[in-house]
C-alpha positions as CSV (number, residue, x, y, z in Angstrom):
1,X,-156.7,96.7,122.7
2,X,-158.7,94.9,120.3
3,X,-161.9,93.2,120.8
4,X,-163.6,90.6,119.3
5,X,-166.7,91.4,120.6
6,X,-167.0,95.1,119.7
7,X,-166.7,96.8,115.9
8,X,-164.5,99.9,116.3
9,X,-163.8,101.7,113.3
10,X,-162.1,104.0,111.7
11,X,-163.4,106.1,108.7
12,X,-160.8,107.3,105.9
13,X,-161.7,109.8,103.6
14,X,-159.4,111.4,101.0
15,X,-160.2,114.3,98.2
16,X,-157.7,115.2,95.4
17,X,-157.8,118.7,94.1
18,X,-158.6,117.2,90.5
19,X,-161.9,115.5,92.5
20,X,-162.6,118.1,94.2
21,X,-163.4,120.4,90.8
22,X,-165.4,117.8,89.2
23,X,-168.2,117.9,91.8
24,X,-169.7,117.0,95.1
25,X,-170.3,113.3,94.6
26,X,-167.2,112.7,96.1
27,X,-166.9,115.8,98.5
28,X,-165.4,115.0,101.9
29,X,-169.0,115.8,103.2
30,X,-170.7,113.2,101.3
31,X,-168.1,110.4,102.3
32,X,-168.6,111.1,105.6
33,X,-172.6,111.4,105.7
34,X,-172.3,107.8,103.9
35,X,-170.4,106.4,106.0
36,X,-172.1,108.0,109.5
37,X,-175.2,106.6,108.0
38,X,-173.3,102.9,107.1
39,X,-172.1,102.7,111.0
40,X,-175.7,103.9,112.3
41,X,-177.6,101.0,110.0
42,X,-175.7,98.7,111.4
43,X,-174.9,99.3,115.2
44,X,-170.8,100.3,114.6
45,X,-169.2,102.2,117.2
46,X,-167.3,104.8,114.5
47,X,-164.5,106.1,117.3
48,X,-162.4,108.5,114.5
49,X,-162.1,109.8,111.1
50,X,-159.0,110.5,109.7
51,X,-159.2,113.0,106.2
52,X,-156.6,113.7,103.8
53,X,-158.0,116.6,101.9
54,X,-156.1,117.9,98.7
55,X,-154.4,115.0,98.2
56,X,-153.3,111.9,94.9
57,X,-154.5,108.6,95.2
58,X,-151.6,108.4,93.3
59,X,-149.0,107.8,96.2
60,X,-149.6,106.6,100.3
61,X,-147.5,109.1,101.5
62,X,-150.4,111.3,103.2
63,X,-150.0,112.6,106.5
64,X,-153.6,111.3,107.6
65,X,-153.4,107.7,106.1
66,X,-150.0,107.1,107.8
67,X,-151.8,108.4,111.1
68,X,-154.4,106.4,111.1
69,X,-152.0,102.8,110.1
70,X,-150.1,104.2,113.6
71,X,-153.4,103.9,115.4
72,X,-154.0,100.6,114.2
73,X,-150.9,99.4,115.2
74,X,-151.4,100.2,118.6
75,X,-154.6,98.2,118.6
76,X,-157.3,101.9,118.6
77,X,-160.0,100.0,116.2
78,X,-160.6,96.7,114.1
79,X,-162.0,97.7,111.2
80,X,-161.3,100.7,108.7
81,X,-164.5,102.1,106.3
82,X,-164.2,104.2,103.1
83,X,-166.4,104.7,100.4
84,X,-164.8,103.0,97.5
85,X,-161.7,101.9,97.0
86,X,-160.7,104.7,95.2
87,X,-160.8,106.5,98.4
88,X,-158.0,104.1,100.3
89,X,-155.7,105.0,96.5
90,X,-155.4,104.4,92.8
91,X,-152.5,102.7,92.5
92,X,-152.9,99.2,91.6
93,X,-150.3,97.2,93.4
94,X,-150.4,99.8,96.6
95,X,-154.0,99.4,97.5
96,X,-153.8,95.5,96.7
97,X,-151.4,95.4,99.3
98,X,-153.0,97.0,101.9
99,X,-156.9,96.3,101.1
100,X,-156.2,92.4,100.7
101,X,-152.6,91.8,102.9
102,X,-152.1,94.2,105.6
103,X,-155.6,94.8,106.9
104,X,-155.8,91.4,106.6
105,X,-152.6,90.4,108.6
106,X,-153.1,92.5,110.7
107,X,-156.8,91.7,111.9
108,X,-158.4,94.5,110.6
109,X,-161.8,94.3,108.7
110,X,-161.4,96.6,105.6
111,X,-164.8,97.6,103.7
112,X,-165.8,99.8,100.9
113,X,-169.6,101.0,100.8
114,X,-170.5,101.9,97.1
115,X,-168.6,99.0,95.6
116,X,-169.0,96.4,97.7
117,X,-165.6,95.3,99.0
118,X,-165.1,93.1,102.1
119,X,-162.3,91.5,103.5
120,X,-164.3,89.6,105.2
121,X,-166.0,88.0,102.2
122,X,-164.8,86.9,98.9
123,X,-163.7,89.5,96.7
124,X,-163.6,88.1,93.5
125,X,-164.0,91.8,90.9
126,X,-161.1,92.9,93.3
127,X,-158.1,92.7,90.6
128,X,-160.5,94.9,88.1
129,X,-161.9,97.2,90.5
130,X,-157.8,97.9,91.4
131,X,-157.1,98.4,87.8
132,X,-159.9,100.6,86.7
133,X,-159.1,102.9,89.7
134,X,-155.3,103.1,87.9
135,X,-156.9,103.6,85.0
136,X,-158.7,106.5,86.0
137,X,-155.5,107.9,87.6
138,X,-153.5,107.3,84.1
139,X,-156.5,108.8,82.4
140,X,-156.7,111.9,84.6
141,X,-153.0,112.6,84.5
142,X,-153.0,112.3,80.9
143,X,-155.9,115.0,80.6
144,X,-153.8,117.5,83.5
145,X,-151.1,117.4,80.9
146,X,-152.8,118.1,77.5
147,X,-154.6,120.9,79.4
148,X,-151.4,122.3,81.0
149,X,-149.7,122.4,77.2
150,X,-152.6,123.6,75.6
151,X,-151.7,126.9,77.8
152,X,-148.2,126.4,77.4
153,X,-148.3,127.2,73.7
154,X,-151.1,129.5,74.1
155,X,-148.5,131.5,76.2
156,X,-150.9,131.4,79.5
157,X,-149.0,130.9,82.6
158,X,-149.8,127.7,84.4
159,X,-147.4,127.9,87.5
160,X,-147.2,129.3,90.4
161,X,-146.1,133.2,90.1
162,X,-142.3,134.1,89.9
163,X,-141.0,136.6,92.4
164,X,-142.1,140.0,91.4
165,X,-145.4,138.9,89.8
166,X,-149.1,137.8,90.6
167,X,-151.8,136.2,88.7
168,X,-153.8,139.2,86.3
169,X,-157.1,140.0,88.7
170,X,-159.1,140.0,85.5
171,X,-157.2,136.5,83.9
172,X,-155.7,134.3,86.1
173,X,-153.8,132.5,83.3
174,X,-151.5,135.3,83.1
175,X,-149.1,137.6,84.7
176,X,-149.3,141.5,86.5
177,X,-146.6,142.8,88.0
178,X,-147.0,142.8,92.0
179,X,-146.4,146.9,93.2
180,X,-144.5,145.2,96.5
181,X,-142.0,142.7,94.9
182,X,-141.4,144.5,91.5
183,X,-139.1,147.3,92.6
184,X,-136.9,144.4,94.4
185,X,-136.4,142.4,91.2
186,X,-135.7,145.5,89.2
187,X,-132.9,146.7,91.8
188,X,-131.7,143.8,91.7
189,X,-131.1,143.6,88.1
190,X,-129.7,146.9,88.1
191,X,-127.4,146.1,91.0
192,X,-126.4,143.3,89.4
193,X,-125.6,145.1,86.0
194,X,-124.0,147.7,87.8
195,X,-120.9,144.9,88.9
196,X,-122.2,144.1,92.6
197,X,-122.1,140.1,93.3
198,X,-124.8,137.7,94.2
199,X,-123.9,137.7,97.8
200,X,-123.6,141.3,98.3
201,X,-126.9,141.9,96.7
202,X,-128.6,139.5,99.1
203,X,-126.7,140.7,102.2
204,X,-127.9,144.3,101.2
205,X,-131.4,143.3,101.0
206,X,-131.1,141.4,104.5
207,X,-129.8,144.8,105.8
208,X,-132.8,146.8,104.2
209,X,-134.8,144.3,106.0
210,X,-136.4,142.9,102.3
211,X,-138.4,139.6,102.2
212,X,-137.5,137.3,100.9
213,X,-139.3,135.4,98.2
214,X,-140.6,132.3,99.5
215,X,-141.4,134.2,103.2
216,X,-143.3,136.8,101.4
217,X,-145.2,134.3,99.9
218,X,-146.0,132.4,103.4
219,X,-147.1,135.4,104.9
220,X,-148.9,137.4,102.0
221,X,-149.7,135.2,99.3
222,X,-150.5,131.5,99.1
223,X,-152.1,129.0,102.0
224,X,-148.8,127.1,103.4
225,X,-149.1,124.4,105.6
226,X,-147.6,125.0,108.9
227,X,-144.6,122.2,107.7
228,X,-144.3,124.2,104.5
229,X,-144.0,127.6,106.2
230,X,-141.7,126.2,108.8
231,X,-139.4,125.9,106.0
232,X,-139.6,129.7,104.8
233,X,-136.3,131.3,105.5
234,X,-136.4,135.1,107.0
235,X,-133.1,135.8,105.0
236,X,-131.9,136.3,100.9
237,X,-129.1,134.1,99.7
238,X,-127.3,134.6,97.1
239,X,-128.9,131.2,95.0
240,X,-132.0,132.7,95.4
241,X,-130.6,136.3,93.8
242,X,-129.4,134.1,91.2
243,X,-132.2,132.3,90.2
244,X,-134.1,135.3,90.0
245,X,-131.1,137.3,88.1
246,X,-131.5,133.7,85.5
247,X,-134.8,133.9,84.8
248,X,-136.3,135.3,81.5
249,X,-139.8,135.9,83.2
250,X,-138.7,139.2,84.1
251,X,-138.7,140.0,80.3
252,X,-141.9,139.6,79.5
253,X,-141.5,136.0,78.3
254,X,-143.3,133.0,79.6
255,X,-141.2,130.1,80.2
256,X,-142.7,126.7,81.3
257,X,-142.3,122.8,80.9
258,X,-138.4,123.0,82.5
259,X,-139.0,119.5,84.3
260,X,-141.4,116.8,84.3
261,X,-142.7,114.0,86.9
262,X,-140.7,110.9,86.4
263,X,-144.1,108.6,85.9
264,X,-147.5,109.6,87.3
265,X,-147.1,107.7,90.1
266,X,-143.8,109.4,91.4
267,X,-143.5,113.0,93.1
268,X,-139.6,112.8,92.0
269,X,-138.9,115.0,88.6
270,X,-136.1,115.8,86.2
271,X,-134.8,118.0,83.9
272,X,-135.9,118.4,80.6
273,X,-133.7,119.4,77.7
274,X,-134.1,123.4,76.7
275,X,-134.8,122.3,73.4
276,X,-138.3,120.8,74.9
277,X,-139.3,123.7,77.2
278,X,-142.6,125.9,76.4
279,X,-141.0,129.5,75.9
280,X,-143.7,132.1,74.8
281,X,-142.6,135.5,74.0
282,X,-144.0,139.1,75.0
283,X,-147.2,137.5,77.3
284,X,-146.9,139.9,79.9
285,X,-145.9,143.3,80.9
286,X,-141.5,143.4,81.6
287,X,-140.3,144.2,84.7
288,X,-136.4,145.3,83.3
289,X,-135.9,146.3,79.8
290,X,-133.2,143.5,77.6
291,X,-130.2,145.6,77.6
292,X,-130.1,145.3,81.7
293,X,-130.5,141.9,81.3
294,X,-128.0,141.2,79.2
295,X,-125.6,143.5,81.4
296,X,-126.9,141.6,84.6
297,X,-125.8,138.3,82.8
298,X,-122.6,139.2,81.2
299,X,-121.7,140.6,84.8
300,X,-123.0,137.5,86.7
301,X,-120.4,135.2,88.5
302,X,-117.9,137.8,88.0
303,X,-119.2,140.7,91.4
304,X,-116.1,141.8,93.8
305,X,-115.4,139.7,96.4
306,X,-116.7,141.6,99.6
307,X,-113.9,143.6,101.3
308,X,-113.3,145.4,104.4
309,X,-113.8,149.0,104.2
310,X,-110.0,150.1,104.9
311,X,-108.6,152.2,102.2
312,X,-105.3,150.9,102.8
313,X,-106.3,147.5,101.5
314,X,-106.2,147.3,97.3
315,X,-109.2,146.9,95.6
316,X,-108.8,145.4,91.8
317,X,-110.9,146.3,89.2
318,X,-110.1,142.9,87.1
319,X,-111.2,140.5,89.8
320,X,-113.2,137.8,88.0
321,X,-111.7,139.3,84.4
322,X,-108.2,138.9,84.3
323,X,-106.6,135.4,83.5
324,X,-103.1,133.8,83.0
325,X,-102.4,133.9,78.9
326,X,-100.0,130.5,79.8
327,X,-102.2,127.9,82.4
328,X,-105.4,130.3,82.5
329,X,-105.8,130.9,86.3
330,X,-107.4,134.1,87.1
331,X,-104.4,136.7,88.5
332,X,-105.2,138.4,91.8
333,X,-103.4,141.2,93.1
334,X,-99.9,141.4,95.3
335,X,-97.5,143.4,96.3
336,X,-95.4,145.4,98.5
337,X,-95.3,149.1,100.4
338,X,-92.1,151.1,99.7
339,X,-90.9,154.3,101.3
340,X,-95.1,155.1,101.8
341,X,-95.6,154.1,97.6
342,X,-98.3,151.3,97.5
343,X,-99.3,152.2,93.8
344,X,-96.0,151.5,92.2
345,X,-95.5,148.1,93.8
346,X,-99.0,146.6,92.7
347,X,-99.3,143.8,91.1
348,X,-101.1,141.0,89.5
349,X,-99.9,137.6,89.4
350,X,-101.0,133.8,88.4
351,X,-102.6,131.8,91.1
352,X,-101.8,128.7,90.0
353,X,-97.5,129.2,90.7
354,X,-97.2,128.2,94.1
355,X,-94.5,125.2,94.5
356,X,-97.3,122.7,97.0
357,X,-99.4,122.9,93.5
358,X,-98.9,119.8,90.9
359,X,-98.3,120.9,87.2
360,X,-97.8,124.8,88.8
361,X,-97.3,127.4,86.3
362,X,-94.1,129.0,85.4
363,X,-95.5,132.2,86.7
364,X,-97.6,135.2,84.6
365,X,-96.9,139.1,86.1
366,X,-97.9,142.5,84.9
367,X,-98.1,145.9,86.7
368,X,-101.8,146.7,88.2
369,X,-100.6,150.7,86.6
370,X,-100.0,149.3,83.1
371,X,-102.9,146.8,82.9
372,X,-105.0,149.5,83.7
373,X,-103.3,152.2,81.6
374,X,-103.5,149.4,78.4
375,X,-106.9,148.9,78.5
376,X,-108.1,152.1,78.9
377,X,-106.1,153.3,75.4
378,X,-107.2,150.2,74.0
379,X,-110.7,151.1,74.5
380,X,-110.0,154.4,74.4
381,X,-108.8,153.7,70.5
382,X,-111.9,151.7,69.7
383,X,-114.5,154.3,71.4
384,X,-112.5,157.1,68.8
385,X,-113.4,155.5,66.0
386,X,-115.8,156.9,63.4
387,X,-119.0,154.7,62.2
388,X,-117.0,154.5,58.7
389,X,-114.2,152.7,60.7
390,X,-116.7,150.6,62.7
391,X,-117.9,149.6,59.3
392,X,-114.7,148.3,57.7
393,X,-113.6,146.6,60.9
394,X,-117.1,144.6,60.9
395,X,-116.7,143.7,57.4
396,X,-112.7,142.7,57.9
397,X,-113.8,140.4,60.7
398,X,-116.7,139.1,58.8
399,X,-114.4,138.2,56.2
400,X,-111.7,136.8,58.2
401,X,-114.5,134.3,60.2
402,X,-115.7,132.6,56.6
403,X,-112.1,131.0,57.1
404,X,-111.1,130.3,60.4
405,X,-113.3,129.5,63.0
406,X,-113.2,130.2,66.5
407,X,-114.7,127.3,67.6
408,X,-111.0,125.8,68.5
409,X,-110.0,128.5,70.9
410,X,-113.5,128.3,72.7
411,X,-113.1,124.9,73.7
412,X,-109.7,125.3,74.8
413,X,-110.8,127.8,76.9
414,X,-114.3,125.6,78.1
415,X,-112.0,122.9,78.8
416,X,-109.8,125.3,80.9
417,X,-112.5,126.7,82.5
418,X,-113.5,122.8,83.6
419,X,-110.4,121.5,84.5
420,X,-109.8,124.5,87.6
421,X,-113.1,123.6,88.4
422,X,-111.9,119.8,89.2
423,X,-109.2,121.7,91.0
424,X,-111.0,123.8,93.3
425,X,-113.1,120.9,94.2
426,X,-109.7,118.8,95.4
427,X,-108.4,121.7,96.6
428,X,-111.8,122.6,98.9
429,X,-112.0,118.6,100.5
430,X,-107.7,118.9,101.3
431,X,-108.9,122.2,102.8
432,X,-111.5,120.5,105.1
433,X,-109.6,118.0,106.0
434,X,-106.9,119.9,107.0
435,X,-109.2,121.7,109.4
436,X,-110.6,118.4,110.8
437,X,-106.9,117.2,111.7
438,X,-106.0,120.4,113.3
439,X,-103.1,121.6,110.6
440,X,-105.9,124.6,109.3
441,X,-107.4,126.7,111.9
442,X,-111.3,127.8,111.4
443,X,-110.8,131.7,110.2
444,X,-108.1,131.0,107.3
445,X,-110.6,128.0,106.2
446,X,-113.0,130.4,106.0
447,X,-111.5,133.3,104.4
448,X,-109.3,130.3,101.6
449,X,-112.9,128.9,101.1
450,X,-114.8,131.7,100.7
451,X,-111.8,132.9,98.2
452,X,-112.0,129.5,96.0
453,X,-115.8,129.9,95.7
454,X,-115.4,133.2,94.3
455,X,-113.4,132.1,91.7
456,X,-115.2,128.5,90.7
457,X,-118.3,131.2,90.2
458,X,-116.4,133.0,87.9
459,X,-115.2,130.1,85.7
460,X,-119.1,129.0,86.2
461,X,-120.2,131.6,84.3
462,X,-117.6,131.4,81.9
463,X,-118.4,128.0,81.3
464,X,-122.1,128.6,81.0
465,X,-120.7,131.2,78.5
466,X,-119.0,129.0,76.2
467,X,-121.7,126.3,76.3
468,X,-124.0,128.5,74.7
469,X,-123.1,128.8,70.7
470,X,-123.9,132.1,68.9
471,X,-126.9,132.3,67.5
472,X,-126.8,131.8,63.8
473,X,-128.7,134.3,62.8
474,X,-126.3,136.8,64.7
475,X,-123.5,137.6,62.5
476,X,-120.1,139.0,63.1
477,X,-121.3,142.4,61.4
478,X,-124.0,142.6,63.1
479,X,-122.5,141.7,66.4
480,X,-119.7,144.5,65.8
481,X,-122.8,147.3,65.4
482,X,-124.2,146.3,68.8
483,X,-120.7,146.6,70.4
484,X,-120.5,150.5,68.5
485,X,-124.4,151.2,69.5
486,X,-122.8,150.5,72.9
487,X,-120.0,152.4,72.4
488,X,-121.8,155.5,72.1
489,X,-122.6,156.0,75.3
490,X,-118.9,157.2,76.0
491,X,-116.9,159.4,74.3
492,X,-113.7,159.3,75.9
493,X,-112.7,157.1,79.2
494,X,-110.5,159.0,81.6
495,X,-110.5,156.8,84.4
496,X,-111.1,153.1,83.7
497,X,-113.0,152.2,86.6
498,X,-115.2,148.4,87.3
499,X,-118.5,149.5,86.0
500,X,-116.8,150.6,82.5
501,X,-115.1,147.6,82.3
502,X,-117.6,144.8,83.2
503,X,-119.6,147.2,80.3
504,X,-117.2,146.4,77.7
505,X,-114.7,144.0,78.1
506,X,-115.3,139.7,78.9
507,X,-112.1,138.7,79.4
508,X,-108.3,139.6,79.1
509,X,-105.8,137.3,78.9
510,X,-101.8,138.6,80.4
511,X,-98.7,136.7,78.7
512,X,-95.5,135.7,80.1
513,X,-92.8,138.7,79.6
514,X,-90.4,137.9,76.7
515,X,-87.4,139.7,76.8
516,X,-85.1,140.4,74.4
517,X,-81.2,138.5,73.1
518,X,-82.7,135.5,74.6
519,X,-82.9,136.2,78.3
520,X,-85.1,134.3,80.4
521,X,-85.2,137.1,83.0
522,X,-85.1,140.5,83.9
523,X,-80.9,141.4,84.7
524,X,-81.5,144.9,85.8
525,X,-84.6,147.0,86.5
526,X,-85.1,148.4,83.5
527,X,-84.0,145.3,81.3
528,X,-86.8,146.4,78.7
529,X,-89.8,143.2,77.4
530,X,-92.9,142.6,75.8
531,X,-95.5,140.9,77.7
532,X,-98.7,140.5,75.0
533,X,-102.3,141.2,76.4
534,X,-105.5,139.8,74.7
535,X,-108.7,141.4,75.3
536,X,-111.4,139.8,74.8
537,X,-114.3,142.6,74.5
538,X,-118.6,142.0,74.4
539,X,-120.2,140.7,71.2
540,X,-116.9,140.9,69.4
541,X,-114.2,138.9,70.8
542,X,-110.6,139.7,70.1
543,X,-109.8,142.5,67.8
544,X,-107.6,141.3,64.4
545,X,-104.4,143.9,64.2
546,X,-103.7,142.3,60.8
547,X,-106.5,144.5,58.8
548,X,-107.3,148.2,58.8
549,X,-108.1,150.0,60.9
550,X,-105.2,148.3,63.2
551,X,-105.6,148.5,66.7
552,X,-102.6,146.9,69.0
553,X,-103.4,145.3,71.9
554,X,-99.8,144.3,72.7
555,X,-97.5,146.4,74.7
556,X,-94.2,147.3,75.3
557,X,-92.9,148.2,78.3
């Protein structure tokens, strides 16, 4: 309880990092000694100090200062010491408040030693002593900054180190790779390159019993506080494989500036444009060389959905590839077992064809056997060719893009991309519903979910894909002779298998079947068609059958 005939007091003493490298004249030692010696001088019974060490005066959301305004609401002490009001907080209308209202209010005696302030007197420099103390905030913020993008451009990394990395021993402004986390990030890459999803590279590193990034941190790296390292997950997820997979550290580069506070006063940040970020190339030693990166991004969004191990179950090589020439819905396999014959009845059909779907399509199917046997001679017929032939076909695609622009047929495609994306997210909340109400039971949730987020990662990446305009100073010829330096890796394909295919190709797109004297569908088995197949290969697009050397990607069966 409170008492008027006693002083008890409570001493509050707070130390930024910024303060704390300037010097000891406002060290948590000296605020205490002065205010030990304060309480002593003048017969004050000091019953507790609370300290926030390491922390702004820029906010009041420290764990000591809300402590100590819990201890005098239950009536501990009647009077609160600091050294200067800098030490209760810099911002302006904050510290107001509480030196001049709620200590106030609340019949607490508030006090500063070195400048003099006293609730219990008139305060009549208050309003400036309040400002200057912002001032010094604004001032000190603005000098963090112009140091932090003086390093920025200098290419010195001033952020905590990626995954993979630690600060140089001999320059702590730059980067060294760390001999425990640098093999994960590089077989992660090359996992990832190699066709394996996001998912399946974390669950494989949980199995391997790997530690994960921020854990590894916690326990072998960087002072957490026990709230902070309560938060440190023992498990990989496949956001965090991601993020990693994103980043351009890994090549060397130093990348910075990617967000910024909101004001100096705020702990909230946002995004800032990638035409404003600090990107410094070649100021550190690479972890994975470009080529792997590029694989790893071309591949990512676009790994296998994890399957059960039974060989009787098919296993596509298109998943994430293949897409509907009419609505552009990925297809997915189906199919049937005759007479012991799995092969011959595989199929792969348009998702988007069922009758409880609004604007369904009409339907796309093709053969799993003659997908696979088309692409393979398509590639096949491109891997044949000789660098005179590479040549021509660069410079007949060069010529043919000084007149017509793909620009068109990428935005269709964006916007297709989008629009399933809207879908999945209506179809994901019916689906939950559903389950709520009792018409969808827990393990087909699961296993339709788990299928729908597979495919809104693949039209993710396509998306982030199409966003991304070529750069200018990469033109068609040049991107045909990275395709054929490619290229000569293989000689010949014999079995078209995922790896070769995530290698080469980005996307193919599988027409309707058109048959022939007008019929609109098959009247006997072998009523013969043409069903049109577009593939879409790396660097290079679609390849034009209108100029030598022709190469036809349509087929007849």
């Amino acid at each position: 309880m409170r008492t008027g005939n006693l002083t008890l007091v409570f001493a509050y003493l707070r130390l930024s990092n910024e303060e704390a490298r300037s010097g000891e004249s406002s060290s948590i030692t000296n605020q205490r000694q002065m205010i030990q010696d304060y309480c002593h001088r003048n017969g004050i019974t000091l019953v507790r100090e609370f300290v926030d060490d390491g922390y702004s005066g820029g906010n009041f959301d420290r764990p000591a200062f809300q402590d100590m305004l819990r201890q005098l609401n239950d009536g501990k002490a009647n009077m609160v010491i600091t050294k200067d009001l800098s030490r209760l907080g810099r911002d302006m209308r904050e510290s107001s408040y509480y030196a001049e209202q709620f200590f106030p209010e609340h019949g607490i005696r508030y006090l500063t030693i070195a400048d003099n302030f006293d609730t219990a007197q008139e305060n009549i420099m208050a309003p400036f002593q309040f400002a200057m103390n912002e001032v010094y905030l604004r001032d000190g913020s603005r000098k963090v900054k112009e140091v932090l993008r003086n390093k920025r451009e200098n290419g010195q990394y001033c952020a905590c180190p990626p995954y993979g990395y630690r600060k140089n021993p001999t320059d702590k402004n730059h980067l060294f790779p760390d001999e425990q986390t640098a093999p994960i990030v590089q077989r992660i890459f090359e996992r990832a390159a190699a066709g394996d999803s996001s998912r399946k590279i974390a669950l494989d590193l949980n199995a391997d019993g790997v530690i994960p990034p921020l854990k590894y941190r916690v326990l072998f790296r960087d002072a957490f506080r026990p709230e902070g390292a309560a938060r440190a997950s023992d498990l990989w997820n496949y956001t965090t494989v991601k993020r990693i997979l994103k980043n351009p550290v890994y090549l060397g580069h130093t990348l910075l500036g990617k967000s910024r506070k909101v004001s100096v006063k705020s702990k909230k940040k946002i995004a800032v444009p990638p035409s404003d970020w600090a990107v410094t190339h070649h100021t550190h030693p690479p972890l994975i060389a470009q080529a792997l990166y590029e694989q790893a991004q071309h591949n990512l969004g676009r790994g296998q959905r994890l399957r059960p191990t039974d060989e009787t179950i098919r296993k596509s090589i298109f998943s994430g590839i293949v897409f509907c020439g009419r609505c552009g819905h990925s297809l997915c396999s189906c199919g049937t077992v005759y007479k012991g014959e799995r092969e011959k009845y595989w199929y792969l059909s348009c998702t988007h064809q069922r009758r409880d779907i609004a604007n369904r399509c009409d339907g796309v199917r093709i053969k799993y056997a003659d997908l696979l046997e088309v692409v393979r001679r398509d590639l096949n017929a491109l891997l044949a060719l000789t660098d005179a032939q590479a040549e021509a076909l660069a410079r007949a695609a060069a010529k043919k893009e000084q007149d017509i622009s793909e620009g068109t047929a990428r935005q269709t495609r964006l916007q297709q991309a989008q629009a399933r994306l809207l879908t999945i997210d209506k179809i994901v909340t019916k689906l939950y519903t559903d389950n709520a109400e009792g018409r969808l039971d827990d393990a087909r949730l699961t296993r339709m979910v788990e299928a729908l987020e597979q495919e809104s990662d693949s039209h993710q990446a396509v998306i982030a894909e199409l966003s991304q305009a070529i750069p200018e100073q990469e033109d068609t010829e040049e991107r045909f002779r990275r395709f054929f330096t490619l290229a000569k890796q293989c000689s010949r394909i014999d079995a078209l298998d995922r790896e070769t295919l995530l290698t080469f190709i980005e996307r193919i797109e599988v027409g309707p079947k058109r048959f022939e004297n007008g019929l609109r569908k098959a009247t006997h088995r072998n009523t013969p068609y043409r069903q049109d197949i577009r593939i879409f290969y790396r660097f290079i697009g679609t390849i034009d059958t209108t100029n030598e050397p022709s190469l036809d990607t349509s087929c007849n069966f």
